[in-house]
C-alpha positions, 0 to 999 in steps of 0.5 A, a space after each residue: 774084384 767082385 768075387 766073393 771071396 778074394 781069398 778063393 779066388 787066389 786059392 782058385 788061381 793054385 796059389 799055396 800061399 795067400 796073404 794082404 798086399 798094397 790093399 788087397 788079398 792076393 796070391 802070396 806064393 805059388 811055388 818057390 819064389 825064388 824060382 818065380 824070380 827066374 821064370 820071371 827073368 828067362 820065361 814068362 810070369 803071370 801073375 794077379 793085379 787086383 791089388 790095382 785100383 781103377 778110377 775113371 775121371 769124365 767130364 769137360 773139366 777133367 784134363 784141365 783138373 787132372 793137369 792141375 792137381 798132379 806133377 805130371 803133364 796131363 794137358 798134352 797126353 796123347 789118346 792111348 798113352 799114360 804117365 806116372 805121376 804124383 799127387 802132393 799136398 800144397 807144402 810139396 809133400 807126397 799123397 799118393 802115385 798113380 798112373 793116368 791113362 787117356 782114354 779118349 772121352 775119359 782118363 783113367 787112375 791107376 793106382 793101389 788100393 790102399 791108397 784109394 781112401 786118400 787119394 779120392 777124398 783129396 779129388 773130392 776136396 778139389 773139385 768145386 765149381 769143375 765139370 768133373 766126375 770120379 767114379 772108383 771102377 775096382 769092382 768092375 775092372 781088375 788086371 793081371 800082369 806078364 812079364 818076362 823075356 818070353 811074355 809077348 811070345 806067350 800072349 800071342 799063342 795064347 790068341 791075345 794079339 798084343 801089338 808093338 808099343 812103347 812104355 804105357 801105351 794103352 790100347 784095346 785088343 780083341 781076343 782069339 783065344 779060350 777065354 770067354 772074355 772077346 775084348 780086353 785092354 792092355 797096358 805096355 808096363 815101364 820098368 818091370 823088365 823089357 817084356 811087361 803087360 798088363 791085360 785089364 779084365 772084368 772079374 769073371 774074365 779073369 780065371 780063364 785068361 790066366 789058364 790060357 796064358 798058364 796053358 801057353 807057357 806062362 808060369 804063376 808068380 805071387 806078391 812075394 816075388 813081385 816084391 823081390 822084382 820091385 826091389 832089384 828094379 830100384 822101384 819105390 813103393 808108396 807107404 813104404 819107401 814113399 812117404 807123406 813127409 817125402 819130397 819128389 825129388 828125394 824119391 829120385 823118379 824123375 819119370 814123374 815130374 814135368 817142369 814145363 806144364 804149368 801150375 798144380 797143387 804142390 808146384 812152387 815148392 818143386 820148382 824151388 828145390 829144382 831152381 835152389 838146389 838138390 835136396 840133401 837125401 836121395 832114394 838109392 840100393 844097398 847090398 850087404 857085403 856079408 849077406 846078412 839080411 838088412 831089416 826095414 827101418 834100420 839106421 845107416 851109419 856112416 863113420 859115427 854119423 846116421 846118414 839115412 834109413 833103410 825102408 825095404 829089403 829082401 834077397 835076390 839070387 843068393 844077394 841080400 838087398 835094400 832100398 833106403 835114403 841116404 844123405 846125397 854126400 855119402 851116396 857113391 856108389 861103391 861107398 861102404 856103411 854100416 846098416 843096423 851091424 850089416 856091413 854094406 855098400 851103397 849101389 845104384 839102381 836096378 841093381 846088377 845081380 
């Protein structure tokens, strides 16, 4: 983030706990963070993004390219809007996520660090005769999020003039607050709530725009409750619920797939399952019926036949919670299995707590 030390400057924003997340040091805790988890549904949270890898791709080549490596529509991106999308080997199988930002005369990946490494040598593989150049701007650029019911309210009195826009629209704003920074970017989120922003930063800007927002109402959230909100929202996580040996529509995120726009590495085998048939897992929530913890990595057992695995788990609002696949037959809602020796029930996405 170009700071000296990460592990500082989470210490500088006063979080208690510090620790490694999707790629990069960041803010664990700042209190407790089930409390975090609330301010985050009935107030506002804010917290750092700097695990978020920023890759600027220029060139007169570079929709055309884009278009033709990820399962997304990049050919038709309006200026100012995003997509999510994935990146896929030539057998359908999943290398990465991403988010791709049109900025006008560049497009912007966003994405985590700890994919960063692969996604860029597989860009690099790709591009041959193209007009495309891929620079990594993380060390230039890094971001912080709000969240929450009160989240537009806050930035606003925090003199940060967010306008009304829809999910992943992009867009620069000027500021009027007590920051030294006067102009920044900021993102609509999807997903994460119905109040979601993102404010991409330059590192220096980065420690006086979090106290303003904290000045204004905004409560500090680190990476543990950020996992606690991604799991309630049903949100797969690359290299940990998504994985290389993963197909598209197993991950059940349809939001990243665009069947109309043409050829892209991976396609022929999308479009199979897609004309074929489903695939025979699906990505899905658990809850425990007990309110026994449910561990990563555990069988899903469904009479006497293994059905499917656990990938995440956690425990939101007194409700132990997991995310897995399972065999798409036995995934109804409502349906009981035993996980690990947990009884649960198979349940839809977000889950209702």
């Amino acid at each position: 983030m170009g700071f000296p030390s990460l592990q500082n400057f989470a210490e500088s924003l006063g979080a208690s706990s510090v620790g490694e997340y999707r790629g990069a040091v960041t803010a664990a805790r700042f209190s407790d963070s089930q409390a975090e988890f609330e301010a985050l549904h009935a107030g506002c949270g804010v917290y750092d993004l700097g695990y978020r890898a920023k890759l600027t791709l220029t060139g007169e080549d570079r929709v055309r390219w884009l278009n033709g490596m990820v399962t997304n529509n990049i050919r038709d991106l309006a200026v100012g809007q995003g997509v999510y999308a994935f990146l896929l080997n030539p057998q359908g199988r999943i290398l990465g996520d991403l988010y791709a930002y049109n900025r006008g005369e560049s497009i912007v990946v966003d994405t985590d660090r700890s994919q960063v490494e692969k996604i860029l040598a597989t860009f690099d593989h790709y591009i041959i005769m193209d007009d495309v150049e891929v620079k990594d701007q993380s060390e230039e650029m890094t971001a912080i999020g709000i969240s929450g019911p009160k989240a537009l309210a806050v930035l606003r009195a925090a003199g940060i003039g967010i306008p009304e826009a829809g999910p992943l629209q992009i867009f620069d704003v000027t500021c009027d607050c007590d920051c030294d920074c006067t102009k920044c970017t900021a993102v609509r989120r999807e997903c994460i709530g119905p109040e979601s922003y993102e404010l991409w930063l330059k590192p220096p800007d980065i420690k006086t725009t979090w106290d303003a927002l904290v000045a204004h109402g905004a409560t500090p959230v680190g990476s543990e409750t950020l996992e606690l909100l991604r799991i309630q929202a049903g949100i797969p996580q690359y290299g940990v619920d998504i994985r290389e040996r993963d197909l598209p529509q197993e991950t059940e995120q349809a939001r990243a797939l665009n069947f109309n726009k043409g050829c892209y590495v991976g396609q022929e085998i999308v479009e199979r399952i897609r004309s074929r048939g489903a695939v025979h897992r699906k990505f899905t929530g658990f809850v425990s019926q007990t309110g026994e913890a449910l561990v990563p990595c555990s069988k899903i057992v469904l009479g006497e036949k293994e059905v499917g695995e656990i990938t995440s788990a956690g425990s939101v609002r007194g409700h132990a919670l997991g995310l897995g696949y399972i065999r798409r037959e036995a995934a109804v809602p409502g349906k009981e299995v035993l996980i690990g020796s947990v009884r649960a029930r198979v349940s839809d996405v977000p889950f209702e707590i």
